[in-house]
TILUM-661750 format. One record per residue: x, y, z of N, C-alpha, C in turn. Coordinates in steps of 0.1 Angstrom, whole numbers. Layout:
N
+-------+-------+-------+-------+-------+-------+-------+-------+-------+
!    nu !    nv !    nw !   cau !   cav !   caw !    cu !    cv !    cw !
+-------+-------+-------+-------+-------+-------+-------+-------+-------+
!     X !     Y !     Z !     X !     Y !     Z !     X !     Y !     Z !
...
+-------+-------+-------+-------+-------+-------+-------+-------+-------+
***
This chain:
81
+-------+-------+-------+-------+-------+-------+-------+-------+-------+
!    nu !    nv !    nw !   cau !   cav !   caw !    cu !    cv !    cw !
+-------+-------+-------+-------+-------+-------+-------+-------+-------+
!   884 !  1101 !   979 !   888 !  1112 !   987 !   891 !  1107 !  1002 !
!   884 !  1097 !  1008 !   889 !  1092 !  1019 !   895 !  1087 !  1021 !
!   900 !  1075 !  1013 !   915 !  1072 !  1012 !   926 !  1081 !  1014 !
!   927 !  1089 !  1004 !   938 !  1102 !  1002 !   937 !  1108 !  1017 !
!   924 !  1113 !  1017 !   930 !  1119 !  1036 !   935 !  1111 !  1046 !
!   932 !  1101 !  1049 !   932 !  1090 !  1060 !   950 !  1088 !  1053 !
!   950 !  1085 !  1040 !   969 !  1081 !  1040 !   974 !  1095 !  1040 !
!   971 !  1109 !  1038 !   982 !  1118 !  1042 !   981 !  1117 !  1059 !
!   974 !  1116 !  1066 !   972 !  1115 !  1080 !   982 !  1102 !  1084 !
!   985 !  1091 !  1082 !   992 !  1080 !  1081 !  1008 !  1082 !  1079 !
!  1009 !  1090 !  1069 !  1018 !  1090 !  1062 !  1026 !  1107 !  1067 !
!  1018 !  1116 !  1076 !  1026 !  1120 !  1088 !  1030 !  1115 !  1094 !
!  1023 !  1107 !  1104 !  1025 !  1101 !  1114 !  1038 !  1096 !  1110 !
!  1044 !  1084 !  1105 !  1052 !  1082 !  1096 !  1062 !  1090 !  1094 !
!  1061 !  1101 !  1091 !  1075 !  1112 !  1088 !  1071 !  1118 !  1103 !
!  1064 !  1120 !  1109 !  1068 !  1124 !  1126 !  1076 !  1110 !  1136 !
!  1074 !  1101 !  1131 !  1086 !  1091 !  1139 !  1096 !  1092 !  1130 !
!  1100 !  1098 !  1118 !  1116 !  1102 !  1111 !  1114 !  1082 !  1104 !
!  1103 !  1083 !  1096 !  1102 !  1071 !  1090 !  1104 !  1076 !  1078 !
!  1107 !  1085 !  1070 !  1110 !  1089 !  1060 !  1114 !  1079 !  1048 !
!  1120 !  1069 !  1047 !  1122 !  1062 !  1038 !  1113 !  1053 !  1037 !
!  1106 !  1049 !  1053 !  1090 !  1044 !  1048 !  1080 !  1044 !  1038 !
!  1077 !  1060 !  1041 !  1070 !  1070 !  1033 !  1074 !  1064 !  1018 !
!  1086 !  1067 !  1018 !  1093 !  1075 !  1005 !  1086 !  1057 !   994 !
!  1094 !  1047 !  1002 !  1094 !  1034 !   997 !  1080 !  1029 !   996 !
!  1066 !  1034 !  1003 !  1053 !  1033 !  1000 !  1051 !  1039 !   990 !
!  1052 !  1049 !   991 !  1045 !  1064 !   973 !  1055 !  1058 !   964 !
!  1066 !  1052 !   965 !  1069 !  1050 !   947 !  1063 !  1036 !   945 !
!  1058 !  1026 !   958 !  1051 !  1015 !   953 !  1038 !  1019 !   948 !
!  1032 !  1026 !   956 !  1017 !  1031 !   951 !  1021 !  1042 !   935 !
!  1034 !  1044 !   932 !  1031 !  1051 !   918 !  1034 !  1042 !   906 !
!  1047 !  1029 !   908 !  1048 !  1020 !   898 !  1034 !  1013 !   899 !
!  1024 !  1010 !   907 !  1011 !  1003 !   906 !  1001 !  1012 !   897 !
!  1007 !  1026 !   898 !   991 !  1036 !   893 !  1003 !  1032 !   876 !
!  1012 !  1036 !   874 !  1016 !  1031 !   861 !  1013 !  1022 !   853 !
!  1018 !  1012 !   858 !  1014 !   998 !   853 !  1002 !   994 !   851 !
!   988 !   999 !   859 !   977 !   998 !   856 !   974 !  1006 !   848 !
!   975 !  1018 !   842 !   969 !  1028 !   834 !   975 !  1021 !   822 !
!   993 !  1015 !   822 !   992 !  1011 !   807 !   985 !   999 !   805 !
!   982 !   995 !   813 !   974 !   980 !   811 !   961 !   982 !   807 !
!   953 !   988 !   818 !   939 !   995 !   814 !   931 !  1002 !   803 !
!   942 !  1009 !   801 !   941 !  1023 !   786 !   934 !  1019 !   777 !
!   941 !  1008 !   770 !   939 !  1004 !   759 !   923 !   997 !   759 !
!   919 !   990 !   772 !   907 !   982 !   773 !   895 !   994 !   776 !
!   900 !  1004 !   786 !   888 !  1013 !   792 !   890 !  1027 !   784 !
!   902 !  1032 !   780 !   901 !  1047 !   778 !   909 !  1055 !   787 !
!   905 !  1069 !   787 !   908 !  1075 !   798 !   907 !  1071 !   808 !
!   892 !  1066 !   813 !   885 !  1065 !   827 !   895 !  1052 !   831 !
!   904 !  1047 !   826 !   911 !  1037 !   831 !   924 !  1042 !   839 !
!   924 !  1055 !   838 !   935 !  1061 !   847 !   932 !  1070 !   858 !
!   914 !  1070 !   859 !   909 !  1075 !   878 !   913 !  1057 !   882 !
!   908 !  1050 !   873 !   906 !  1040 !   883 !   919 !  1033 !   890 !
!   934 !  1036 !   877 !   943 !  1035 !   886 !   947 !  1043 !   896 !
!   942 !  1050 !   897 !   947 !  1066 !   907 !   940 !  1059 !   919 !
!   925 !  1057 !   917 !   916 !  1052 !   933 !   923 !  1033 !   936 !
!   928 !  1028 !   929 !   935 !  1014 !   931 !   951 !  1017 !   941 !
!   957 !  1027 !   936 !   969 !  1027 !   942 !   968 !  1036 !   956 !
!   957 !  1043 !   957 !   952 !  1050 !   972 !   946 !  1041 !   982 !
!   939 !  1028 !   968 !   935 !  1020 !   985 !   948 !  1008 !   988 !
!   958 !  1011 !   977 !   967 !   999 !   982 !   978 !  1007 !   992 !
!   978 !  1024 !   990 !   990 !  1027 !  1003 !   983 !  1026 !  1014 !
!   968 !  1028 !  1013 !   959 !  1030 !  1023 !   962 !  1016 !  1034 !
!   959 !  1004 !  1022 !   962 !   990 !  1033 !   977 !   990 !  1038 !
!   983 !   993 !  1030 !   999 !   987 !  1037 !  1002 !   996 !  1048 !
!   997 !  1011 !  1045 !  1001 !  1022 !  1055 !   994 !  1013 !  1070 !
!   980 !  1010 !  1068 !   973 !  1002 !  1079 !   982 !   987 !  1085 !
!   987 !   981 !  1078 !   995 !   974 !  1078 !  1008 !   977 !  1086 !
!  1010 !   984 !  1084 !  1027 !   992 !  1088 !  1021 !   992 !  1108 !
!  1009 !  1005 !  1103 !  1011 !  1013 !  1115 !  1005 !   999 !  1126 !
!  1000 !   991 !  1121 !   998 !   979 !  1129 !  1009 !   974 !  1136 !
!  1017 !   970 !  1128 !  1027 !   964 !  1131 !  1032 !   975 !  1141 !
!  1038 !   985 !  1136 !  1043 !   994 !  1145 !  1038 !   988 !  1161 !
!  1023 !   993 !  1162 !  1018 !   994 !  1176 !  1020 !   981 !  1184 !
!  1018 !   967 !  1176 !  1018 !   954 !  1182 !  1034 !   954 !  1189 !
!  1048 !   959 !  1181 !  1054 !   961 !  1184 !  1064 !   972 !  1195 !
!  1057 !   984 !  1198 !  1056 !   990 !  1207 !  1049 !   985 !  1219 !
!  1041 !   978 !  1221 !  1029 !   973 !  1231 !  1038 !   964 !  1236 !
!  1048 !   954 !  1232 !  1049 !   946 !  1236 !  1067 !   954 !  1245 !
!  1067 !   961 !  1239 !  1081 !   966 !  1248 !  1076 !   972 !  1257 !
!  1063 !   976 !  1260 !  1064 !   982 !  1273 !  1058 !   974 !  1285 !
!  1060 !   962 !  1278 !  1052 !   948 !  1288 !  1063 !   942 !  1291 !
+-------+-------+-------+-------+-------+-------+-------+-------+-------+
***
Protein backbone atom coordinates (compact mmCIF):
# COMPACT_ATOMS: atom_id res chain seq x y z
CA UNK A 1 0.00 0.00 0.00
CA UNK A 2 2.92 2.37 0.34
CA UNK A 3 4.29 1.93 -2.73
CA UNK A 4 0.87 2.51 -4.51
CA UNK A 5 0.50 5.85 -2.62
CA UNK A 6 3.94 7.28 -2.79
CA UNK A 7 3.67 6.31 -6.93
CA UNK A 8 0.17 7.95 -7.34
CA UNK A 9 1.77 11.01 -5.57
CA UNK A 10 4.88 10.72 -8.09
CA UNK A 11 3.02 10.04 -10.87
CA UNK A 12 0.95 13.51 -10.37
CA UNK A 13 3.68 15.34 -10.01
CA UNK A 14 4.55 13.92 -13.40
CA UNK A 15 1.23 14.77 -15.14
CA UNK A 16 1.37 18.42 -13.28
CA UNK A 17 4.67 19.14 -15.32
CA UNK A 18 2.46 17.83 -18.65
CA UNK A 19 4.81 14.59 -18.54
CA UNK A 20 1.97 12.61 -19.67
CA UNK A 21 3.72 10.19 -21.90
CA UNK A 22 6.10 9.59 -18.93
CA UNK A 23 3.33 8.45 -16.92
CA UNK A 24 1.76 6.72 -19.73
CA UNK A 25 5.30 4.81 -20.81
CA UNK A 26 5.99 3.89 -16.88
CA UNK A 27 2.22 2.05 -16.19
CA UNK A 28 2.43 -0.03 -19.34
CA UNK A 29 6.08 -0.97 -18.22
CA UNK A 30 4.95 -1.74 -14.77
CA UNK A 31 1.80 -3.75 -16.50
CA UNK A 32 3.84 -5.94 -19.16
CA UNK A 33 6.10 -6.85 -15.87
CA UNK A 34 2.84 -7.69 -13.59
CA UNK A 35 1.92 -9.96 -16.86
CA UNK A 36 4.84 -11.70 -17.53
CA UNK A 37 5.39 -12.52 -13.94
CA UNK A 38 1.87 -13.91 -13.16
CA UNK A 39 2.32 -16.23 -16.32
CA UNK A 40 5.61 -17.22 -15.22
CA UNK A 41 4.62 -17.56 -11.48
CA UNK A 42 1.09 -19.29 -11.78
CA UNK A 43 1.98 -22.37 -12.71
CA UNK A 44 4.89 -22.64 -9.71
CA UNK A 45 2.85 -20.66 -6.84
CA UNK A 46 -0.96 -20.50 -7.71
CA UNK A 47 -3.04 -17.74 -7.31
CA UNK A 48 -0.83 -16.07 -4.67
CA UNK A 49 1.63 -15.68 -7.60
CA UNK A 50 -0.39 -12.82 -8.96
CA UNK A 51 -0.35 -10.36 -5.43
CA UNK A 52 3.05 -11.01 -5.75
CA UNK A 53 3.26 -9.77 -9.29
CA UNK A 54 0.97 -6.86 -8.45
CA UNK A 55 3.47 -5.79 -5.21
CA UNK A 56 6.75 -6.54 -7.84
CA UNK A 57 5.51 -4.14 -10.46
CA UNK A 58 4.56 -1.29 -7.70
CA UNK A 59 7.98 -1.41 -6.31
CA UNK A 60 9.55 -1.35 -9.88
CA UNK A 61 7.28 2.07 -10.96
CA UNK A 62 8.04 3.08 -7.46
CA UNK A 63 12.07 2.90 -8.30
CA UNK A 64 12.07 4.35 -11.78
CA UNK A 65 9.42 7.01 -10.74
CA UNK A 66 12.34 7.74 -7.94
CA UNK A 67 14.73 7.53 -10.65
CA UNK A 68 12.95 9.91 -13.08
CA UNK A 69 12.11 12.49 -10.49
CA UNK A 70 15.88 12.39 -9.51
CA UNK A 71 17.07 13.06 -12.59
CA UNK A 72 14.44 15.63 -13.08
CA UNK A 73 15.84 17.72 -9.93
CA UNK A 74 19.74 17.12 -10.59
CA UNK A 75 18.74 18.53 -13.81
CA UNK A 76 16.76 21.60 -12.87
CA UNK A 77 19.42 22.50 -10.06
CA UNK A 78 21.91 22.76 -12.38
CA UNK A 79 20.06 25.39 -14.67
CA UNK A 80 19.60 27.57 -12.14
CA UNK A 81 23.38 27.65 -11.30
Amino acid sequence: MLFRSVDAMMQSFFRGLGEFRTVMLVSLSQIALRVVLSFWLVPRLGVPAIAHSTAAGWVMIFFVLTWLMRRYFKTTASKRL
